[in-house]
C-alpha positions as CSV (number, residue, x, y, z in Angstrom):
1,X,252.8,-24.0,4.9
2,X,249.7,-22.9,2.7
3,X,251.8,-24.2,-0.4
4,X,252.6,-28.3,1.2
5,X,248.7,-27.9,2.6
6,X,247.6,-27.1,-1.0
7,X,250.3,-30.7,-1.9
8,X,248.7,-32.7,0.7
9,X,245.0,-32.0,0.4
10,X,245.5,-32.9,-3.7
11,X,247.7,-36.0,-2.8
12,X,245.6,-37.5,-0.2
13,X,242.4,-37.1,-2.1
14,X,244.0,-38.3,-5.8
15,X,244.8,-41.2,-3.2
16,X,241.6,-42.7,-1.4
17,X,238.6,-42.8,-2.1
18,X,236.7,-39.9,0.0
19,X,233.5,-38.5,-0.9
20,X,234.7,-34.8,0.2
21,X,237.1,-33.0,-2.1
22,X,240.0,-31.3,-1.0
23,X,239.0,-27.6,-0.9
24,X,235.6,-29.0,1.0
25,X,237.8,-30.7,3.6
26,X,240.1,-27.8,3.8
27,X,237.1,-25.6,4.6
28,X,235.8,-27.7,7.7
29,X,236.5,-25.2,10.5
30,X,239.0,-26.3,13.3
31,X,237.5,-27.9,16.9
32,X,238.3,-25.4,19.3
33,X,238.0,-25.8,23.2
34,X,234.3,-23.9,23.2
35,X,233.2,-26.9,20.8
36,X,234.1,-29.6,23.2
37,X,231.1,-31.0,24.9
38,X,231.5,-33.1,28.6
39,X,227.6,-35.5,27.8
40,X,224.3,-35.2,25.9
41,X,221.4,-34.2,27.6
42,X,220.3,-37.3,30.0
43,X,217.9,-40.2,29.1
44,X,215.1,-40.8,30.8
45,X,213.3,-43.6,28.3
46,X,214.1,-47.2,27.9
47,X,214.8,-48.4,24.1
48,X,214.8,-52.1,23.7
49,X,218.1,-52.5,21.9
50,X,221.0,-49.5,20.9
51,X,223.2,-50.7,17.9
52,X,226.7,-49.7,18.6
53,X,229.7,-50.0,16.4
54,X,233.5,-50.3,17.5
55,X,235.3,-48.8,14.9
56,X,238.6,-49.9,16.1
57,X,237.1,-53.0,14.9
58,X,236.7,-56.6,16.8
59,X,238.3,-57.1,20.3
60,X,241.3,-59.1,20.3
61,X,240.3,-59.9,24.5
62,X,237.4,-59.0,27.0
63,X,240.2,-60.1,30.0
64,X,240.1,-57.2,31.7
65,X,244.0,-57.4,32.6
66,X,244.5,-57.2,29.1
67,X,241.8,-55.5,27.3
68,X,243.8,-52.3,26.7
69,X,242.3,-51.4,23.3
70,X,239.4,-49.2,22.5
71,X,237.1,-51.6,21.7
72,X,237.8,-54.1,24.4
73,X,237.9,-51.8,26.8
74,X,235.3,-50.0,26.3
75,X,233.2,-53.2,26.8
76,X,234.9,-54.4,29.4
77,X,234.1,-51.2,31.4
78,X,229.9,-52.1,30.5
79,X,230.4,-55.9,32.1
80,X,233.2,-54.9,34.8
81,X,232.6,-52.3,37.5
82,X,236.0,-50.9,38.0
83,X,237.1,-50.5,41.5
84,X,237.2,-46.1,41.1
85,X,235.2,-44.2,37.8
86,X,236.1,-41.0,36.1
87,X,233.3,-38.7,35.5
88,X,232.3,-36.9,32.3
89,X,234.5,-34.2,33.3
90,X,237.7,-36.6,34.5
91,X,237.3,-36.3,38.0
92,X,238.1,-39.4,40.1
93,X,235.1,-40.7,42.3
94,X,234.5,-43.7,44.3
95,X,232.6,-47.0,42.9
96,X,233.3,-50.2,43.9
97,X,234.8,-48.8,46.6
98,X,235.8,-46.0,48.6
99,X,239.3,-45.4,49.3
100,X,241.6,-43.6,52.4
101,X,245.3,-42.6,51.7
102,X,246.0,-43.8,55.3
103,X,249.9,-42.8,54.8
104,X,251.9,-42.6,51.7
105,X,253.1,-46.0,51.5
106,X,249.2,-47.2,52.4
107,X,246.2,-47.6,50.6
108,X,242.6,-48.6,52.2
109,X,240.0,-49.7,50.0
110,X,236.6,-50.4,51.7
111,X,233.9,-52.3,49.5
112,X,230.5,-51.5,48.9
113,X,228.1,-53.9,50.6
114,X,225.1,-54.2,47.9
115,X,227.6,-55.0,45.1
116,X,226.7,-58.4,43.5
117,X,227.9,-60.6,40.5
118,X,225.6,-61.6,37.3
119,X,225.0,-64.8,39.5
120,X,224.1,-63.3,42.8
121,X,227.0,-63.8,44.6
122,X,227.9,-61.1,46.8
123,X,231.5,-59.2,45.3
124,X,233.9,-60.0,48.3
125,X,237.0,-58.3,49.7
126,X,238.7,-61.9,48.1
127,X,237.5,-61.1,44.5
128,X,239.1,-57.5,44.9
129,X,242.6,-58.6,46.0
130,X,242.4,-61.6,43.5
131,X,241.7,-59.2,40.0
132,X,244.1,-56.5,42.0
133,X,246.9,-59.3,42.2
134,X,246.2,-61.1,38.8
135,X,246.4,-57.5,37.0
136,X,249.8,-56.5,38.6
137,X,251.4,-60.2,37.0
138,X,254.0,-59.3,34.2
139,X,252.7,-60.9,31.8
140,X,249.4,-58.7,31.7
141,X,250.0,-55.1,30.1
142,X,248.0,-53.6,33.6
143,X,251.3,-54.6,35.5
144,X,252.7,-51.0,35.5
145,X,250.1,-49.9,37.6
146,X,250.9,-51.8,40.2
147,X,254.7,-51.3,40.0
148,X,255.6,-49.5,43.5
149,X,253.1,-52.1,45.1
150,X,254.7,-54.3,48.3
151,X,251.2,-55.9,48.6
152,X,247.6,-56.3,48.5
153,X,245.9,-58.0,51.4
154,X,242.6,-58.9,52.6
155,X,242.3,-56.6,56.2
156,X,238.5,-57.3,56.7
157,X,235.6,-58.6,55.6
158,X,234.7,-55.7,53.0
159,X,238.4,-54.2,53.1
160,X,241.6,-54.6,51.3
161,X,245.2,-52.8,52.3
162,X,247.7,-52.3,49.8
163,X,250.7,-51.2,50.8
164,X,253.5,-49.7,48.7
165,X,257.4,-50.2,48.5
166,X,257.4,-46.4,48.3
167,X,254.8,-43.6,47.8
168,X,252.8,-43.6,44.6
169,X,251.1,-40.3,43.7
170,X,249.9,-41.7,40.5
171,X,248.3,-45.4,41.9
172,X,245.3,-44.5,43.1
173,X,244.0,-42.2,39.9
174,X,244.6,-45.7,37.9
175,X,242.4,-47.2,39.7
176,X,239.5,-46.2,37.5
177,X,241.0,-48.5,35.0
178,X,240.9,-51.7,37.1
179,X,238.0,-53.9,37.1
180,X,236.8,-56.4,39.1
181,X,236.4,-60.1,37.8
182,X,234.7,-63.3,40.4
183,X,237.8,-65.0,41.5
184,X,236.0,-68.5,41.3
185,X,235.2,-67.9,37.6
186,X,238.5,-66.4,37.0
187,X,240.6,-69.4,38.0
188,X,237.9,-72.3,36.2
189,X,238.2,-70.3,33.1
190,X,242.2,-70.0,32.8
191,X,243.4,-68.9,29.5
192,X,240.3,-68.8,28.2
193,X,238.5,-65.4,30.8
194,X,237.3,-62.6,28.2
195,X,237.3,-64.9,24.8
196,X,234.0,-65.8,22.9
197,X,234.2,-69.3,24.4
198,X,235.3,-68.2,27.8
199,X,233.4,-65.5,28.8
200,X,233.3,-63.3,31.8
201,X,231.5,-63.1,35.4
202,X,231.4,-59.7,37.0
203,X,229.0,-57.1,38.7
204,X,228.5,-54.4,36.3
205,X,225.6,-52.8,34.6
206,X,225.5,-55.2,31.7
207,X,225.8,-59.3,31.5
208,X,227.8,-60.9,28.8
209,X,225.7,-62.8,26.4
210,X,227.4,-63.6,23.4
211,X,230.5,-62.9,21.2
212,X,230.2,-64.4,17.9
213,X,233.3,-63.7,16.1
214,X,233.4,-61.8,13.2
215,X,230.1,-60.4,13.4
216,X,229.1,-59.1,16.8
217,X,229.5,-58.8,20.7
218,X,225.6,-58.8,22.5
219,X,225.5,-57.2,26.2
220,X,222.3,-57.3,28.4
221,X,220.8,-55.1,30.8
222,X,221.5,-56.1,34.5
223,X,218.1,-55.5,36.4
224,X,220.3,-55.9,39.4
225,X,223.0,-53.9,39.2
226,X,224.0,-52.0,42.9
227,X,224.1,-48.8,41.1
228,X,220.6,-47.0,40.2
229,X,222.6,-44.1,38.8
230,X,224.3,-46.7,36.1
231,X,221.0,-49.0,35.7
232,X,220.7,-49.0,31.4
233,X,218.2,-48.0,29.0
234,X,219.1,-50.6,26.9
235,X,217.9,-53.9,27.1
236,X,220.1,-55.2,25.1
237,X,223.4,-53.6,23.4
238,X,224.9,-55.0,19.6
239,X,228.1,-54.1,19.1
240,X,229.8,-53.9,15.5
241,X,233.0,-54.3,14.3
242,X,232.8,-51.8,11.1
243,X,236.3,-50.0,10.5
244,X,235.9,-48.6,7.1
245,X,234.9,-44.7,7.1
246,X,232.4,-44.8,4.5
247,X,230.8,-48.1,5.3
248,X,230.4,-46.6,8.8
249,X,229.2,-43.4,7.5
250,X,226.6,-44.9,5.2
251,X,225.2,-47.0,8.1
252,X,225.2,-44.0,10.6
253,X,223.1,-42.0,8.1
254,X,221.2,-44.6,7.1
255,X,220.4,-45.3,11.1
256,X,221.2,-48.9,10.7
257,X,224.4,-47.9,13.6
258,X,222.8,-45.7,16.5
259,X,226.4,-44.4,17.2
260,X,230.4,-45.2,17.6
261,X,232.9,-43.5,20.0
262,X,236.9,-42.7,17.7
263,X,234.9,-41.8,14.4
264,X,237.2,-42.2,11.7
265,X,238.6,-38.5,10.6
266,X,237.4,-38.7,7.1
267,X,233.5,-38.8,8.4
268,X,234.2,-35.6,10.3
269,X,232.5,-33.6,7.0
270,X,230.0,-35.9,6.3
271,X,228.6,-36.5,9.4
272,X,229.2,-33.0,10.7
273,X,225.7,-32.3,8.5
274,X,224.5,-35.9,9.0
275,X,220.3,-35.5,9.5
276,X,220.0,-38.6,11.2
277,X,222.0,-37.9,14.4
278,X,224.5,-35.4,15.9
279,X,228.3,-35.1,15.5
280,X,230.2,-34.0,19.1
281,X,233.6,-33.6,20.0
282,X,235.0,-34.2,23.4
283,X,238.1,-33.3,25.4
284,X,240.5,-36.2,25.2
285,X,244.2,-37.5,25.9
286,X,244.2,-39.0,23.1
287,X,247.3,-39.1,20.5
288,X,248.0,-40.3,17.0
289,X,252.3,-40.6,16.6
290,X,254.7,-43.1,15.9
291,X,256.2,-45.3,17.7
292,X,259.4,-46.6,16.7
293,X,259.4,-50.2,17.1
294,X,263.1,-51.0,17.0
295,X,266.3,-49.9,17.5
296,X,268.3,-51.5,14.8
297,X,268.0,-51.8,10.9
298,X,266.7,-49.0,9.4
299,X,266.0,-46.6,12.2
300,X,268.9,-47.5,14.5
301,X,270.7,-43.8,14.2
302,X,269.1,-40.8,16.6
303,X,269.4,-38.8,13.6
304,X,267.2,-40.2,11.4
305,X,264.8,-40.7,14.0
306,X,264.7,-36.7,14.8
307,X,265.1,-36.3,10.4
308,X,261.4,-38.3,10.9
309,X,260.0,-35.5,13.6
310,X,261.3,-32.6,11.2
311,X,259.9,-33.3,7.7
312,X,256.3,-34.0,9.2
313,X,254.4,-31.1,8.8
314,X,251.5,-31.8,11.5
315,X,249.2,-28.7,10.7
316,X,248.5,-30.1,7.3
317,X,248.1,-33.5,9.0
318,X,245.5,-32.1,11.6
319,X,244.1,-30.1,8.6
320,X,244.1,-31.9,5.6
321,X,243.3,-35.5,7.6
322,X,241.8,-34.8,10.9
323,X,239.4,-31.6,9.5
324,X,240.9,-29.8,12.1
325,X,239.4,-32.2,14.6
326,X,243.2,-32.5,15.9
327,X,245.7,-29.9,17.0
328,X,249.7,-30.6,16.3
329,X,251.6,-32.4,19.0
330,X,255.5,-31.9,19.2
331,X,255.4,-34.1,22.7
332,X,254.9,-37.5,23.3
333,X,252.7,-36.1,26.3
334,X,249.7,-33.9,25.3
335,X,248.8,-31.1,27.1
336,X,245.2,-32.0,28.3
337,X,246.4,-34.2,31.1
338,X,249.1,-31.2,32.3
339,X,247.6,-30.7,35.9
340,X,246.2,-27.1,35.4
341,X,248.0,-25.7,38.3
342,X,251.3,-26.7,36.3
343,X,249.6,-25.4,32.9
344,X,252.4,-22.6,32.8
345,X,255.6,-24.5,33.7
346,X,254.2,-27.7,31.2
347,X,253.7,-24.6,28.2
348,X,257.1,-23.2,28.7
349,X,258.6,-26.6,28.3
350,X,257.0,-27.8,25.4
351,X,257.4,-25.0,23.3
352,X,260.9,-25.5,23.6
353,X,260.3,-28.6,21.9
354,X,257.5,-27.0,19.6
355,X,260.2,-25.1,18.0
356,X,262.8,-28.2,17.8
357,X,260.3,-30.5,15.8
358,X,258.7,-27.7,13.8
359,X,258.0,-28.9,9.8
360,X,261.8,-27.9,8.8
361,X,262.5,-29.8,5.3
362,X,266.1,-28.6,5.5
363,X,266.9,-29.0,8.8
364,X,265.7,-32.9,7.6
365,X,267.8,-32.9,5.2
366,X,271.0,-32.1,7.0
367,X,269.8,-34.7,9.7
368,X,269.6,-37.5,7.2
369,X,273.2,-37.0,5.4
370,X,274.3,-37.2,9.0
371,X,273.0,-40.4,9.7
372,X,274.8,-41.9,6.9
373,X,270.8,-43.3,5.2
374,X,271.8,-45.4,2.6
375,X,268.1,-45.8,0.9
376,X,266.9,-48.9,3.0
377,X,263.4,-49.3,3.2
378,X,261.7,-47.9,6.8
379,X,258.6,-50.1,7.2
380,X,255.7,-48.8,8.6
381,X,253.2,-50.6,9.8
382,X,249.3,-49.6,9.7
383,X,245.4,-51.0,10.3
384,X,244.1,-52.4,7.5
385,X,240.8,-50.6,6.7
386,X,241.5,-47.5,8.9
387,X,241.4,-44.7,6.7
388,X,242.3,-42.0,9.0
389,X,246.5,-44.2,8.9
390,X,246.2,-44.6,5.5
391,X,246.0,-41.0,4.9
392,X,249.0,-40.4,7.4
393,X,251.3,-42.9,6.2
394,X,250.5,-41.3,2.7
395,X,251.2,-38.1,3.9
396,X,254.1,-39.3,5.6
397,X,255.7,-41.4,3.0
398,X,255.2,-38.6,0.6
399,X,256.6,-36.0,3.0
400,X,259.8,-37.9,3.9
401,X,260.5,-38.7,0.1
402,X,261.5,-34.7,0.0
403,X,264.3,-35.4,1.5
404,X,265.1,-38.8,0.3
405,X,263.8,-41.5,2.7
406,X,262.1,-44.4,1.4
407,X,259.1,-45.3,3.9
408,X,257.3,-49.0,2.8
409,X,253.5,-48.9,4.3
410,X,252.4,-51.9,5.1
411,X,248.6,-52.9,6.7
412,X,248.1,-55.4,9.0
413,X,244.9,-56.8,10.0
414,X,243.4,-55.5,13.3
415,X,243.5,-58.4,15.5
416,X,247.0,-58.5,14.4
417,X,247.8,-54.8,14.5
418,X,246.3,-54.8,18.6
419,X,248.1,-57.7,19.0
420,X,252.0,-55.8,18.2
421,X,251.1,-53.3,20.0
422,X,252.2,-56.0,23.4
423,X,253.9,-58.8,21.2
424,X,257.1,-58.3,20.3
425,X,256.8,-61.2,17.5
426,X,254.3,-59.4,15.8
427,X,256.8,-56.8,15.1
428,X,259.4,-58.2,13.4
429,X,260.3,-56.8,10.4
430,X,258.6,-53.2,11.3
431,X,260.4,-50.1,11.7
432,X,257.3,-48.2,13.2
433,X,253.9,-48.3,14.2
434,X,251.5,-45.4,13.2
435,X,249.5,-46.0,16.6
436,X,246.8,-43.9,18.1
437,X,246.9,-43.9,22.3
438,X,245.9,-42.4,25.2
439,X,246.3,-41.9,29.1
440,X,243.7,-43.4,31.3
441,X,244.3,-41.1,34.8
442,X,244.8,-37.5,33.3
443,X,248.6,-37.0,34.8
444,X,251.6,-37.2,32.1
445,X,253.1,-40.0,34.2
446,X,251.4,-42.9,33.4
447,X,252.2,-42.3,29.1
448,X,255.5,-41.4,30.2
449,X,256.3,-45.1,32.3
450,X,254.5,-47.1,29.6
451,X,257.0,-45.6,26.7
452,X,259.9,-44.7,28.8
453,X,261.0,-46.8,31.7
454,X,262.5,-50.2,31.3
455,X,261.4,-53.2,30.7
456,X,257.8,-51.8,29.6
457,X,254.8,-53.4,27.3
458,X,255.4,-49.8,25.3
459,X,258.9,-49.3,25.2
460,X,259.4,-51.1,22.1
461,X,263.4,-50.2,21.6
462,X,264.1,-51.2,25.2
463,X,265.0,-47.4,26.0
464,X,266.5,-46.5,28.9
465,X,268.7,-43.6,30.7
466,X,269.3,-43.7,34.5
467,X,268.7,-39.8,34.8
468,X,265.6,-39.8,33.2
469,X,264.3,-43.1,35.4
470,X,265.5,-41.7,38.3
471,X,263.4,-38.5,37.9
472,X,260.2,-40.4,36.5
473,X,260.4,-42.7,39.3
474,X,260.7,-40.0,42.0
475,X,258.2,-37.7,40.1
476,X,256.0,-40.6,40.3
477,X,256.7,-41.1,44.3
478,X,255.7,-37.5,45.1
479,X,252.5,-36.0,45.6
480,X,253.0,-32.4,45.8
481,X,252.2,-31.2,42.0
482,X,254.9,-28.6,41.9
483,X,257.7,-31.0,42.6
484,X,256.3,-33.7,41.0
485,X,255.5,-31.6,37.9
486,X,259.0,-30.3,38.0
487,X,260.5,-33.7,37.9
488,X,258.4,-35.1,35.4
489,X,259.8,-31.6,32.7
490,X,263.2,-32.2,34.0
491,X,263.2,-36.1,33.0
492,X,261.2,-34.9,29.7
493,X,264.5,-32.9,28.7
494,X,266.0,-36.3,28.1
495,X,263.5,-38.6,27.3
496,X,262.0,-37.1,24.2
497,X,265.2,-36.7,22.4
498,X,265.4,-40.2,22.4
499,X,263.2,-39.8,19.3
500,X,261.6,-43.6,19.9
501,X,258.0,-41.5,20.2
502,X,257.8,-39.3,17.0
503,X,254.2,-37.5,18.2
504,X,252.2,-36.0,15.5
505,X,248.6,-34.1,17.0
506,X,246.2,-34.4,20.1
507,X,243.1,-35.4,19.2
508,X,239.3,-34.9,20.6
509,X,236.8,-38.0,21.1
510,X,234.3,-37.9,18.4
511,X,231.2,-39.3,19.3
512,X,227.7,-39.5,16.9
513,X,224.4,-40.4,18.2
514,X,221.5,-41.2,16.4
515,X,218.6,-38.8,17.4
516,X,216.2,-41.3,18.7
517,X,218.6,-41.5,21.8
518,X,220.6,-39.2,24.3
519,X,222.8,-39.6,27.4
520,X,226.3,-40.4,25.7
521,X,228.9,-39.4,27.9
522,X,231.2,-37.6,24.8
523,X,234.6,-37.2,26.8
524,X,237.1,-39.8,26.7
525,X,236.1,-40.6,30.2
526,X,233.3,-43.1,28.6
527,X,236.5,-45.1,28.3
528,X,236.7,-45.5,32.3
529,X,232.5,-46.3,33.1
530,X,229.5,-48.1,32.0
531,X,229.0,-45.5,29.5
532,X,226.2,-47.3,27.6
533,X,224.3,-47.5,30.5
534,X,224.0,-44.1,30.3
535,X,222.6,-44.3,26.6
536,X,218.6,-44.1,26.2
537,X,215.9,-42.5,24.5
538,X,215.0,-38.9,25.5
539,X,211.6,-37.5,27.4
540,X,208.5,-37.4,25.2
């Protein structure tokens, strides 16, 4: 281990361009859970304008239904109230409405009566239905939510039923990631809702303004918003599209940028001592892994697949990349959204699965003469500008060339890259995606359906075992933890050594804030609210 760390730290560094040496980044102390902070301190000053950059880079759609990216939905969630919110410390709470688990197979939601669209038309039980039935359609990668749903109806004048084909323990946590569009705008806008052209109408904290591509995305406070809790700061919020680590370290520290959520991991030393703002870490379901985006060609044998998970060593990775802001992951499921009552039973199975993907060049070895590899190229794909996958594919190409495989890195552009990640044309000629992800509801189940079940936006290689369906579908219909929990481990004994999810480490949020302003929330729960309405300047 000390000896491959030692390789990687000198490989990586002969092989971008990084401001920090290798000895410097290998002295950055690891995050551990007593460095994780919830929120900053709250605001209690209006700023006129808080520059914000997206360092995923520009939004390939503001449609809610599809805005499943960082960026998008994270600005989504500041123009959209969604129908439930997390808080900072991922509990669920009521917001555009309240909700009653009348039985298991039916849902009441009752909706506010002060909540209001940019335009002042009163949010209506019809508006609810209409975004909850648009979301669940097929073609829209929100559809999985709504996959055990019979119907959704309008049962009164602020109320909508839905009602469920069987129980669904995980529906109603989900709903924290479904926002609410006008219907009337909706259907005039068509194919064109949540594009620069097409724009949005909703009720949340912040009114669309403009989307000038390329350049920026400008929000504006909503005076009127129903919430006083979630009125902004801001009157105005700019959002950038700077990808690059260095360029958006130079323009933290240079306070042209007030602050960005997903910090590339090589700014991690720099801004750590940064003098113009603060450097946090947050608790996170977060995962960087790769996803294997076929079946045949170059990756169609299991072996190879599982040679892949052995030759990886992931504690240089989350030391040598991350600066021990990321902890190895040897599940596709990482263990902050266990439900802590199940903490034990979760542990005991994944170390079973620790010790099967454990960094084991020979144990790769053996696994790639079985497979019969013949030298073909394994093509992985990457963003284009993200320095945090460039260091990982190098590590990884240079790490599976040990024991003879040939990986081909190649970068896409980030519209592009967003765009495989649901479009199956956009893959062709890939082998894997090196692709960061994350669970909105903190339970294991909605990761698992996404990558697992048939027929799913995620589930690249079209993977699929009756045992392991039947048990995710059952775990998914129960709501007692315990059995769910234990039905969810049981199908994870067959899913995972599929090997179509190869996951490397468990990441935090990194947040940085400019000192002239407090209130981030700095959990990945800014990812389901308003959170820049939260964002000000602090008491004087």
């Amino acid at each position: 281990m000390i000896r491959l760390l030692a390789m990687v730290g000198t490989v990586l560094t002969a092989a971008t361009t990084t401001s920090c040496s290798a000895a410097k980044e290998d002295e950055v102390p690891a995050v551990t859970p007593a460095d994780l902070v919830s929120s900053l301190p709250a605001a209690t000053e209006r700023v006129e304008e808080i520059r914000w950059n997206l360092t995923s880079g520009e939004p390939d759609t503001l449609d809610p239904a599809n805005a499943a990216s960082y960026a998008g939905g994270q600005v989504v969630r500041d123009l959209c109230d969604s129908l439930l919110t997390l808080d900072p410390d991922y509990k669920i709470k009521p917001h555009l409405v309240n909700y009653e688990q009348v039985s298991p197979t039916k849902l009441a939601l009752t909706l506010r009566q002060d909540a209001h669209f940019w335009d002042g038309t009163p949010v209506t039980a019809e508006d609810v239905a209409y975004t909850m039935q648009r979301a669940s359609n097929p073609a829209y990668v929100s559809s999985y939510l709504f996959a055990n749903v019979a119907s959704i109806k309008v049962t009164g004048s602020k109320e909508v039923t839905v009602s469920f084909r069987e129980p669904d323990a995980l529906f109603t946590a989900e709903l924290a990631a479904v926002v609410v569009v006008q219907k009337a705008f909706a259907e005039k806008a068509g194919e064109k809702l949540g594009t620069p052209s097409g724009g949005l109408m909703c009720s949340g904290p912040f009114k669309f303004e403009k989307w000038t591509s390329g350049q920026s995305i400008v929000i504006s406070r909503n005076d009127d918003h129903w919430n006083k809790n979630a009125r902004p700061f801001a009157r105005k919020v700019t959002f950038s599209f700077l990808t690059e680590g260095a360029a958006v370290t130079q323009a933290l520290n240079a306070g042209e940028i007030d602050g960005s959520y997903e910090l590339p991991a090589s700014t991690v030393a720099s801004l750590r001592s940064s003098k113009a703002g603060r450097l946090t870490f947050g608790l996170s379901p977060q995962i960087m892994g790769l996803s294997v985006a076929s079946r045949t060609g170059a990756l169609a044998s299991d072996d190879l697949r599982a040679a892949l998970g052995r030759i990886i060593d992931r504690e240089a990775l989350a030391a040598a990349v991350f600066h021990g802001a990321a902890t190895p992951l040897y599940t596709s499921t990482p263990p902050s959204t266990w439900p802590a009552e199940q903490k034990a039973a979760y542990e005991k199975a994944y170390k079973t699965f620790e010790a099967e993907r454990s960094y084991d060049p020979d144990a790769a070895r053996q696994l790639v003469v079985k497979a019969d590899y013949k030298g073909a190229d394994i093509v992985l794909a990457i963003v284009a500008g993200d320095e945090t996958q460039s260091r990982t594919a190098q590590l990884i190409q240079e790490q599976a060339a040990l024991v003879g495989l040939r990986i081909k890195i190649q970068t896409m552009q980030p519209l592009v890259y967003a765009q495989a990640s649901y479009d199956a044309s956009k893959r062709k000629g890939i082998d894997l995606l090196l692709a960061t992800s994350f669970s909105v509801a903190p339970d294991p189940l909605e990761s698992i359906g996404f990558n697992f079940l048939p027929d799913q936006v995620y589930n690249y290689t079209g993977y699929e075992d009756k045992a392991a369906t039947r048990l995710i579908t059952e775990a998914r219909a129960t709501f007692d933890v315990g059995e769910r929990s234990k039905k969810v481990i049981a199908a994870q004994e067959i899913f995972e050594r599929s090997e179509t999810q190869i996951p490397l480490v468990a990441m935090n949020t990194t947040t940085f804030l400019n000192h002239r302003l407090t209130g981030a929330v700095t959990s990945f729960a800014y990812w389901s609210m308003p959170q820049m309405a939260f964002v000000g300047a602090p008491g004087k």
